[in-house]
C-alpha angles and dihedrals in degrees: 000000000000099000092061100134097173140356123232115199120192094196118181156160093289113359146047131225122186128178126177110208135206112213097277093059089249113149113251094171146003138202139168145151146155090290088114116141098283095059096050106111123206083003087272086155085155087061088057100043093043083043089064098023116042106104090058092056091054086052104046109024083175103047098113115216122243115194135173136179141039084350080076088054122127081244091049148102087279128342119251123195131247116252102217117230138300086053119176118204101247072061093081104055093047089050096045120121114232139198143170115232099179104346089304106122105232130193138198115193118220128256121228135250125201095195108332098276100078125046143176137190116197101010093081097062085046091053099056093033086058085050093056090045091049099030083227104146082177125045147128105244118205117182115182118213143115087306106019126208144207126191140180114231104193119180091340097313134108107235106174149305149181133253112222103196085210101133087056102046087048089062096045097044093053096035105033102022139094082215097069091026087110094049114116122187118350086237095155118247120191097204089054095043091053091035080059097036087057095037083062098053097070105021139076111265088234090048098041098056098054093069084075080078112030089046096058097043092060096039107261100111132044119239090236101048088061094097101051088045091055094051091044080058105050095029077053103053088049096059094038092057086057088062123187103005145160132236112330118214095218106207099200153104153197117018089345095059091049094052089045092049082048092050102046087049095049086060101037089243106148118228146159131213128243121178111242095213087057100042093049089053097053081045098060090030088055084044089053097044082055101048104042095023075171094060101031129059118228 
């Protein structure tokens, strides 16, 4: 462990990602775990961080720590500040917030604002990390999650975007909500998914979801096609709100990329895949190039 030049933390809502990196920005270690913001107990962030991380310290007792995400939360470790679209990524290492925890220089990037009235924290590494894997300075950036995002990257800036809280609905509508009361199992169904996919595209959002109970009391709609309609419904509204757009670069895996690939196809809309793990790596690895140019190779 002796060649850790720097150490890169995803730390989120619900989960923790730690990696430790040579110069080169190769990856020497990983850890991770469920030790994300809400399961930090007494806010002894350093305990977690010194629970996954430790050895490295020992290791390394130079390696400075770069973290982004929720750990930047007001209800984080320490709050760090929203840069205000257009944000350009050398933006966020001049806006970082630094501190010292036992004589190891730690960061927290910044998360990003469109207006004031619309905020990330995380995304926006991912963005431009996705930018340096793809060599795409333009593009329109969806990335699918409890509360999805798409974002617009022009000439290499982040000029806005908008946050679609359908991961959350989806889970209140069929958990909370006479409208998926009749739902049973979550099985997935193509014909329900693009029933509620086309059902999106002309309807209020508030109106299009409560077919998935009137359809099935009078007989049109399988109980257990209620899920996938509903997330025909919500993933459709989503693409529906972008309108007549170009290629779309889809930052996702596993069964919501799929939906989302379903989706963009269903409405002839272009895209191409990038993995988000990776892209959130070359984005904390270009911010650290940034940050220490004398620890880490450009």
């Amino acid at each position: 462990m002796s060649r850790i030049n720097f150490i890169a933390v995803d730390w989120g809502s619900s989960s923790f990602r730690a990696w430790a990196l040579d110069r080169t920005g190769q990856i020497l270690d990983m850890r991770k775990g469920p030790d994300g913001l809400k399961a930090v107990s007494n806010l002894d962030f350093d305990g977690v961080i010194r629970r996954h991380c430790g050895a490295w310290f020992d290791a390394a007792p130079e390696a400075p720590v770069l973290m982004q995400g929720m750990v930047g939360a007001r209800t984080g470790w320490v709050e760090a500040a929203y840069a205000r679209c257009p944000v350009r990524f050398d933006d966020l290492g001049r806006q970082a917030t630094r501190f010292d925890v036992n004589g190891r220089s730690m960061v927290i990037l910044p998360g990003a604002t469109a207006d004031g009235e619309d905020v990330m924290r995380g995304e926006e590494i991912q963005i431009f990390g996705a930018a340096a894997l793809t060599g795409k300075t333009t593009a329109l950036i969806c990335i699918p999650g409890t509360h999805s995002k798409w974002a617009q990257l022009q000439d290499d800036a982040l000029t806005g975007f908008r946050t679609f809280i359908t991961g959350e609905l989806f889970q209140l509508l069929l958990q909370h909500s006479l409208v998926g009361a009749l739902a049973q199992g979550t099985d997935f169904s193509e014909a329900a998914f693009l029933r509620g996919l086309d059902r999106a595209v002309d309807l209020p959002l508030a109106h299009a979801v409560f077919a998935a109970r009137a359809s099935t009391l009078t007989g049109g709609m399988a109980a257990d096609d209620v899920a996938s309609f509903l997330s025909g419904v919500l993933i459709g509204a989503e693409c529906a709100a972008q309108g007549d757009t170009g290629p779309v670069l889809l930052m996702a895996s596993g069964v919501l990329a799929d939906r989302y690939q379903r989706a963009l196809d269903h409405r002839g809309i272009g895209f191409d895949t990038v993995d988000a793990d990776a892209a959130t790596l070359a984005g904390l690895t270009r911010a650290a190039q940034s940050l220490w140019p004398d620890r880490v190779a450009a």
